[in-house]
GUSE-661900 format. One line per 3 residues: their letters; for each residue x, y, z of C-alpha. Coordinates in steps of 0.1 Angstrom, whole numbers, plus 5000, padded with zeros to 4 digits. Example, Ala and Ser with C-alpha at 12.3 -4.5 7.8 and 13.67 -1.06 7.14 Angstrom:
2
AS = 5123,4955,5078  5137,4989,5071;
This chain:
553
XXX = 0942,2945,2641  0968,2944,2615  0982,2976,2597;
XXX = 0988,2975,2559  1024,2980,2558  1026,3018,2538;
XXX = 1035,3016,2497  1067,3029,2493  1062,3056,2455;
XXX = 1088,3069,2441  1083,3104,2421  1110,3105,2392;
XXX = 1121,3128,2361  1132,3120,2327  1171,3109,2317;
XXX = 1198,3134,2319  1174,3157,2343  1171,3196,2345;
XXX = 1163,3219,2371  1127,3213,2362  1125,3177,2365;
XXX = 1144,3178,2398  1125,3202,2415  1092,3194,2405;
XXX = 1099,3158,2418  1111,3170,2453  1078,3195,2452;
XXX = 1052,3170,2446  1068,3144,2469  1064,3172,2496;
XXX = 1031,3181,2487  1021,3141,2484  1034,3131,2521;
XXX = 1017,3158,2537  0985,3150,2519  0983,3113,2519;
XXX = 0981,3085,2544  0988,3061,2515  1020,3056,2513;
XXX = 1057,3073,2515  1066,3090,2483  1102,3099,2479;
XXX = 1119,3119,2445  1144,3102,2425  1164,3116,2396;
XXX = 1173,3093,2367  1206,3105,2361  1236,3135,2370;
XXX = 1225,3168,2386  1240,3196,2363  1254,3227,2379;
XXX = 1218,3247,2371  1203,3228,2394  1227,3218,2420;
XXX = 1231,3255,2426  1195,3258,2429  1199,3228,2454;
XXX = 1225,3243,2471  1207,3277,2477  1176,3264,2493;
XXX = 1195,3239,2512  1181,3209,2498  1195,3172,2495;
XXX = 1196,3160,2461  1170,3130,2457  1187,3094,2452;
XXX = 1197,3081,2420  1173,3056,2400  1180,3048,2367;
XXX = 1165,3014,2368  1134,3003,2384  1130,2965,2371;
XXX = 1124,2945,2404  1147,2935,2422  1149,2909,2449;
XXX = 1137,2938,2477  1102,2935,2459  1093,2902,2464;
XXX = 1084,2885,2502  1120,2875,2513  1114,2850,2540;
XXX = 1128,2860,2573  1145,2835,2586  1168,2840,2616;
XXX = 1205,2830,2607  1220,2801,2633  1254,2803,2655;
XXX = 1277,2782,2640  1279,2764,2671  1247,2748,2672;
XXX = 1242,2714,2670  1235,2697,2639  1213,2676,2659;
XXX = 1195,2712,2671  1196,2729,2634  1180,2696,2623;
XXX = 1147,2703,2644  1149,2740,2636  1140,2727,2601;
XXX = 1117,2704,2610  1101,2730,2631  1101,2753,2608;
XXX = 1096,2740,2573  1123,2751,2560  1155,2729,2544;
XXX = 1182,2757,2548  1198,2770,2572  1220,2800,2570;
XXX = 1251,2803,2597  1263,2842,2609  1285,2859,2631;
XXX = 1281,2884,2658  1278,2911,2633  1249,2892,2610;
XXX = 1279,2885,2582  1268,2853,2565  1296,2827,2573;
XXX = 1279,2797,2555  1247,2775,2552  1239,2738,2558;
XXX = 1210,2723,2542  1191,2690,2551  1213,2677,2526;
XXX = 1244,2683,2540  1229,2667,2575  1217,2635,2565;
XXX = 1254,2634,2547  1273,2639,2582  1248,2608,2600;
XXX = 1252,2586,2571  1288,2588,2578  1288,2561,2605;
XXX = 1327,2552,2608  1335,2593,2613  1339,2583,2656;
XXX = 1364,2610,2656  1340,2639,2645  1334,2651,2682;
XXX = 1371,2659,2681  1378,2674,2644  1347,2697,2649;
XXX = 1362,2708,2684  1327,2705,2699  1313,2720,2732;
XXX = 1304,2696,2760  1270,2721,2762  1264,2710,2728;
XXX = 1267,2672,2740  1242,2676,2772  1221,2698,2747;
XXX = 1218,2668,2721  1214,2644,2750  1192,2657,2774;
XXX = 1220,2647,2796  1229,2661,2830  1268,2669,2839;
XXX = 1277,2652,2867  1316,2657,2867  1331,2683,2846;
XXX = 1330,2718,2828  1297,2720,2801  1324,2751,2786;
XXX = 1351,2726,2781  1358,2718,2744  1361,2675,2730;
XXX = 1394,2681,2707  1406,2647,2710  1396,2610,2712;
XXX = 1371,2590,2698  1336,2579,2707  1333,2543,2714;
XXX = 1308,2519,2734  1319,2504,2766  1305,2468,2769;
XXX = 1329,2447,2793  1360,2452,2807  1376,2427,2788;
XXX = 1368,2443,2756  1372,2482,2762  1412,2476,2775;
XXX = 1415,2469,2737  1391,2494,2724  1391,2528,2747;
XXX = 1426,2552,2740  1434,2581,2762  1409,2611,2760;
XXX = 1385,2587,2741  1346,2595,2751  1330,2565,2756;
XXX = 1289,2552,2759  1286,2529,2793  1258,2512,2807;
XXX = 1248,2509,2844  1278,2484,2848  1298,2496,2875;
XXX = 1329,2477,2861  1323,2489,2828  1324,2526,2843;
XXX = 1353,2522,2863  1374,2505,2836  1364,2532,2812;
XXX = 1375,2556,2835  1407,2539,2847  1416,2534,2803;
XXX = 1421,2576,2804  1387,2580,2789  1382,2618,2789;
XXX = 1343,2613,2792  1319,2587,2795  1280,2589,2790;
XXX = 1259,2565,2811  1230,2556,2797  1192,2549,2808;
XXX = 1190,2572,2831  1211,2550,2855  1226,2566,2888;
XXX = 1263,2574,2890  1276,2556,2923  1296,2579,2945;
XXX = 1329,2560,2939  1323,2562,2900  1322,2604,2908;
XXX = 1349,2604,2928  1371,2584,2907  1365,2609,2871;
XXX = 1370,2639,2895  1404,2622,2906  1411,2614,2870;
XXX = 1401,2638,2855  1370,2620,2834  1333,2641,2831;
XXX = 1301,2621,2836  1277,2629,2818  1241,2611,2825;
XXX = 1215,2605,2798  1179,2590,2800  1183,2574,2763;
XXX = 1197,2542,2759  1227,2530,2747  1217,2521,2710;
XXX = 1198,2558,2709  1230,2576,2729  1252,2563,2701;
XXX = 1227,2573,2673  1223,2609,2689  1262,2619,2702;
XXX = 1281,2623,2667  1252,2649,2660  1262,2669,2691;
XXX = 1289,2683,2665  1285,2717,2654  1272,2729,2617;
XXX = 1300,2753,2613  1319,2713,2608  1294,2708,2579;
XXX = 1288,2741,2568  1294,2749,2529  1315,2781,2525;
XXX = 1328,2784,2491  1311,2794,2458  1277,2803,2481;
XXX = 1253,2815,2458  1241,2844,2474  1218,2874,2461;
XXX = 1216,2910,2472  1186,2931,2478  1194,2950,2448;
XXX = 1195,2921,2428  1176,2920,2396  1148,2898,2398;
XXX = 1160,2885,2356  1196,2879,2371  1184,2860,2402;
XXX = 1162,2838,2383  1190,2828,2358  1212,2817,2389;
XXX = 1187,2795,2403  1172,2778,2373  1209,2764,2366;
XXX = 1211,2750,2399  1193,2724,2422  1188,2748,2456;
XXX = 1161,2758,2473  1168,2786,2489  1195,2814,2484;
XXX = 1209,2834,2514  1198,2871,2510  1220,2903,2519;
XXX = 1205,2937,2526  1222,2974,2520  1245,2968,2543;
XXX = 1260,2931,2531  1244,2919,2565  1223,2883,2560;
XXX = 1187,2893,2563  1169,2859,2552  1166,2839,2523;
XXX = 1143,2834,2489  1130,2804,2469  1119,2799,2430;
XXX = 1083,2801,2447  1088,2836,2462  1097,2851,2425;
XXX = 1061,2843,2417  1050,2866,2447  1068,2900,2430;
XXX = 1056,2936,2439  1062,2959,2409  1081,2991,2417;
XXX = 1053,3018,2421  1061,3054,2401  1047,3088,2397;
XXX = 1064,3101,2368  1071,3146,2363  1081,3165,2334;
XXX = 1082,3137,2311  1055,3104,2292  1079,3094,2265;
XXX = 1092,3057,2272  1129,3072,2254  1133,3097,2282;
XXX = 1124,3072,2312  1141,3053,2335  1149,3016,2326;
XXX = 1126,2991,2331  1097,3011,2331  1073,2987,2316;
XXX = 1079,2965,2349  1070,2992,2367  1030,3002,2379;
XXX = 1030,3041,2367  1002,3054,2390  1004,3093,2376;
XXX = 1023,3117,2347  1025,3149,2356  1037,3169,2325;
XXX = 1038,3199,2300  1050,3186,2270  1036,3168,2242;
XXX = 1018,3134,2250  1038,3107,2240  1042,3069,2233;
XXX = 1045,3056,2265  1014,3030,2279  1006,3019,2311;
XXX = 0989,2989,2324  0961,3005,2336  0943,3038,2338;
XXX = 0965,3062,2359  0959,3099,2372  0973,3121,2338;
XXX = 0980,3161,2343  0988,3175,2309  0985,3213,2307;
XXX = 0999,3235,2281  1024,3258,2305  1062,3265,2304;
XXX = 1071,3246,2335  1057,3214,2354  1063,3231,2386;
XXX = 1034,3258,2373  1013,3228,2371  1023,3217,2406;
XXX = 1018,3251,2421  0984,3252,2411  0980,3217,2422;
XXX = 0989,3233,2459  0965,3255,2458  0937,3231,2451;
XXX = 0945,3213,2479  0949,3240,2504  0984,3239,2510;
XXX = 1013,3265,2510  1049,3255,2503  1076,3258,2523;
XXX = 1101,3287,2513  1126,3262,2509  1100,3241,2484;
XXX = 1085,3277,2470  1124,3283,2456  1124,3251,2440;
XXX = 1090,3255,2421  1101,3291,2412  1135,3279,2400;
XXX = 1123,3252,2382  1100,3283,2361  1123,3303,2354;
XXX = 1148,3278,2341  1122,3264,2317  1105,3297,2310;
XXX = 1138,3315,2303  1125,3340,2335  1095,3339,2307;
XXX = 1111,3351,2276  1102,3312,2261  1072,3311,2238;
XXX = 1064,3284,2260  1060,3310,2291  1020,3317,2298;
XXX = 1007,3344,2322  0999,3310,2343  1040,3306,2345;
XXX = 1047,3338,2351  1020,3345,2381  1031,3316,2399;
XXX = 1065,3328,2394  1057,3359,2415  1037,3348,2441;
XXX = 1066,3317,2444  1091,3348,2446  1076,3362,2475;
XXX = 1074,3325,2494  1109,3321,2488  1121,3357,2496;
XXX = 1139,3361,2461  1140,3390,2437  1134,3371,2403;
XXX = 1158,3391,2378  1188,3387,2403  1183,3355,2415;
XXX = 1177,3342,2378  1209,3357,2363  1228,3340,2390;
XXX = 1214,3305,2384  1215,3305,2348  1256,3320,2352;
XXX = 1258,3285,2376  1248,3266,2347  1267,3282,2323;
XXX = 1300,3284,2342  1325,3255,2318  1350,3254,2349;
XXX = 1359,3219,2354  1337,3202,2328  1341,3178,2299;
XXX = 1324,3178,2267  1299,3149,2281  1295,3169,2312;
XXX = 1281,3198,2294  1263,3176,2267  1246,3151,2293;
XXX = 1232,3188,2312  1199,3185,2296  1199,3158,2269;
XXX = 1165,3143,2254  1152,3114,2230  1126,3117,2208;
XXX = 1110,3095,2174  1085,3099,2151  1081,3065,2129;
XXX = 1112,3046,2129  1132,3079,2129  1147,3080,2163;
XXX = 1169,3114,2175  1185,3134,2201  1181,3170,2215;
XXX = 1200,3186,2237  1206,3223,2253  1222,3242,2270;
XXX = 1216,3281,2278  1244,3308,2283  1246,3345,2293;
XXX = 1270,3358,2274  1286,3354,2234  1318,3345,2248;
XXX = 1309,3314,2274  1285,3302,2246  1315,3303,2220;
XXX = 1336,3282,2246  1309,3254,2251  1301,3257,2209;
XXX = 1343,3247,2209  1341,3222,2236  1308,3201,2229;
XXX = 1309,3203,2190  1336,3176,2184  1319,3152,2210;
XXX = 1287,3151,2192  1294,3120,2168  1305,3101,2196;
XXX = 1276,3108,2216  1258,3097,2189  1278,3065,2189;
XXX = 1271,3058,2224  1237,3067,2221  1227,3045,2193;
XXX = 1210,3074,2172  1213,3085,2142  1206,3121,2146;
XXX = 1217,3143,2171  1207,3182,2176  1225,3205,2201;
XXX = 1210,3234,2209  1236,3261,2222  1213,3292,2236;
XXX = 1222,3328,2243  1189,3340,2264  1204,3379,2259;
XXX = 1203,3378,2220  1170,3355,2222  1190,3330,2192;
XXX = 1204,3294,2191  1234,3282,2171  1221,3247,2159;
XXX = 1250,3218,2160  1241,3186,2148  1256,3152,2136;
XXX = 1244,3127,2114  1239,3113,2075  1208,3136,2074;
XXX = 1209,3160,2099  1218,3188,2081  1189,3184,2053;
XXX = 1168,3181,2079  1179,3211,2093  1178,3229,2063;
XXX = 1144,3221,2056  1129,3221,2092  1143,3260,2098;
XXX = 1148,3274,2063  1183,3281,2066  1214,3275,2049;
XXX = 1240,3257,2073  1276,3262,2075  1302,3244,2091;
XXX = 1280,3222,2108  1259,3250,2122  1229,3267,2118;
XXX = 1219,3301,2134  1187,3300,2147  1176,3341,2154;
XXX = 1140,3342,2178  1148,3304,2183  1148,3290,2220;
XXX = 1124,3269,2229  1133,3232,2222  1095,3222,2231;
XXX = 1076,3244,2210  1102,3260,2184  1127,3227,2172;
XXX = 1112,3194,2182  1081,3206,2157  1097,3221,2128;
XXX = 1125,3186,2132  1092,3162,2135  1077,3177,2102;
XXX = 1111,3174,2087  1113,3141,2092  1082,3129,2085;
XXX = 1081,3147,2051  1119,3129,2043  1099,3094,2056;
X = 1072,3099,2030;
């Protein structure tokens, strides 16, 4: 009985991830493959690990997931036939039954090492028979003799099947009297069961001849190519049907097309692939896989036949913080702490919204329900991931729920919360080495209300003196990240967790009314000071949304 082949799922955090969206994705893949028979669920991140989290990472000895920042289908999600590629060797005559055999009207030629060398289509066939004056193509393709007893059926009755035609022409021998004329030195040359047509053809330097209808080769006709060095090749077709069948023995790398292939990769786009082939006449396009090695070959039809990407999406439901091409995508769960947002799906999907500082909290409790206890390595991530969003649960978004997960996670992962916290949140502060986009992209979000559309990002820092530095070194990059970003409005929240405050940078036309009116305060110099303010979930986003939709009105 057959097996359903397994669904691969990928589980995948928001744009510009943190150590929350990180984590919780390499939790919940964990807890999913040890609890399911479904499929194979792997994390992803949508974009660069900051230094938070690859310290986290790093601690607990954990690979970073692979990058996704796209997941419209590609040509991997469709049914890519698997057709065998050919030795360019083979006959055309052979590659010409392969198709019929199989159905199929192209062939694609490889190497040793499954590198596509070219492809020949039924086209390209028909072309090389209709070519009935080519008598020298035996030779210019450098053909095998195998080749020629292959096409044949024939059996070698003087000579080396390994030996290679590179000269000559092929001819019929009809009488004496004619082939002095016709047959040159190494010529091969189609003889009946004349034995004077034989001999002469032999005695003219012929370098084969093929006796046809399945006629006997006398024992002076043998001796004679031996001593002249002639093969003998005997075939049951006849004469007329030999001739038809010989030019064919020539191999397809003679015929193969090489240049300009239109070729696709597994990671093509699905859109990109379909533009290529509507503007020209093939069937099918040679397909490579990861590793540039020919793996088979796709048609207009098989588009039709498309498996979406399958997703389980953490810490985010806002279409402006997901990957790209999301709406091509089947969403089959949102696991998530933060406001519900505009994003739709297709169809009703598993949704865990609960009002805690951290998706991991949610997670852990999800554990729990089903029995299971995390690893120490996994129970470090799910506490890392708390007390990075919590603040070590000095956020107004920190609940007791946070905070006693927190503990018992501690314990799991043999950590003592107030060191290990003020050495991951120094890792993520540390500037060595960065760039203004480097610290900007750390933790960067999108959000709208009505047509307004903005950006919030933050960062968190120790001490006055490393937030100063990132104040100097981000503040000048915000209207060009606003550029880049398309938005109008951009917020940056700069966070010192000892003073419990935020300095408030911002760029835009309105930004700093809206500030002003979202937060009550006078700004200066393109700051605001923010005292009791940390929490971009529950204490900015709200007060900016108001703003904003009050200015709208």
């Amino acid at each position: 009985m057959a097996t359903k082949p397994m669904r691969h799922i990928n589980i995948i955090g928001h744009q510009n991830p943190d150590t929350d969206s990180i984590c919780s994705a390499l939790a919940y893949a964990w807890l999913k493959n040890r609890g399911s028979l479904e499929g194979l669920y792997e994390a992803r991140r949508a974009g660069h690990i900051n230094r938070e989290t690859r310290f986290v990472l790093q601690h607990f000895g954990i690979k970073a997931p692979r990058l996704c920042t796209d997941v419209s289908p590609q040509i991997k999600d469709i049914d890519i036939r698997k057709q065998a590629g050919i030795d360019g060797e083979m006959s055309v005559r052979a590659a010409w039954n392969l198709m019929r055999d199989v159905e199929i009207d192209t062939l694609c030629i490889v190497d040793d090492g499954g590198e596509l060398q070219g492809l020949i289509t039924i086209k390209d066939i028909a072309d090389a028979n209709m070519d009935l004056f080519d008598t020298a193509v035996l030779a210019a393709a450098n053909t095998r003799c195998s080749n020629l007893l292959e096409t044949l059926e024939a059996e070698l009755v003087v000579g080396n099947a390994d030996a290679r035609i590179d000269s000559g022409n092929i001819c019929i021998g009809t009488s004496p009297e004619i082939m002095e004329e016709l047959v040159k030195p190494g010529d091969l040359v189609l003889v009946s069961n004349r034995y004077e047509a034989q001999m002469c053809a032999i005695d003219c330097g012929a370098r084969a001849i093929i006796v046809c209808c399945g006629s006997a080769v006398p024992r002076t006709i043998v001796a004679r190519a031996q001593e002249k060095g002639c093969a003998v090749l005997a075939t049951p077709y006849d004469t007329y049907a030999a001739a038809r069948l010989t030019s064919t023995a020539a191999p397809v790398r003679h015929f193969m097309r090489t240049k300009e292939l239109l070729k696709f990769s597994v990671n093509t786009p699905i859109e990109d692939a379909r533009k290529v082939m509507a503007s020209v006449r093939h069937r099918y396009f040679p397909i490579l896989d990861e590793n540039g090695k020919y793996c088979g070959v796709v048609s207009r039809r098989n588009l039709l036949n498309l498996h979406r990407k399958q997703l389980i999406l953490v810490d985010h439901n806002e279409r402006q913080q997901a990957v790209d091409g999301l709406e091509e995508a089947d969403i089959l769960e949102i696991i998530d702490h933060h406001r519900i947002g505009n994003l739709e799906t297709t169809g009703p999907v598993y949704f865990r919204n609960v009002p805690v500082g951290c998706t991991a909290t949610i997670l852990y409790q999800m554990y729990g329900e089903q029995g299971m206890t995390p690893s120490k390595e996994i129970a470090g991530l799910l506490l890392s991931a708390i007390l990075s969003d919590t603040l070590m649960f000095r956020s107004p978004t920190s609940t007791p729920q946070d905070e006693a997960a927190a503990q018992e996670l501690a314990v799991l992962a043999g950590e003592d919360i107030p060191t290990y916290a003020e050495q991951m949140f120094e890792a993520g502060a540390d500037l060595t080495g960065r760039d203004a986009e480097d610290v900007f992209r750390s933790d960067f979000k999108v959000f709208s209300r009505g047509d307004a559309k903005f950006g919030v990002g933050q960062s968190i820092y120790m001490t006055d003196k490393s937030r100063a530095a990132a104040e100097e070194l981000v503040g000048p990059f915000l209207p060009e990240a606003s550029r880049r970003e398309g938005l109008p409005m951009i917020f940056y929240m700069f966070t010192d967790m000892k003073t419990q405050s935020t300095d408030l940078m911002y760029c835009g036309s309105i930004a700093e009314q809206i500030v002003r009116e979202a937060f009550h305060v006078e700004p200066k110099d393109g700051k605001a000071w923010l005292p009791g303010v940390v929490s971009r979930k529950k204490q900015l986003i709200p007060p900016l949304l108001a703003a904003l939709q009050a200015h709208q009105k």
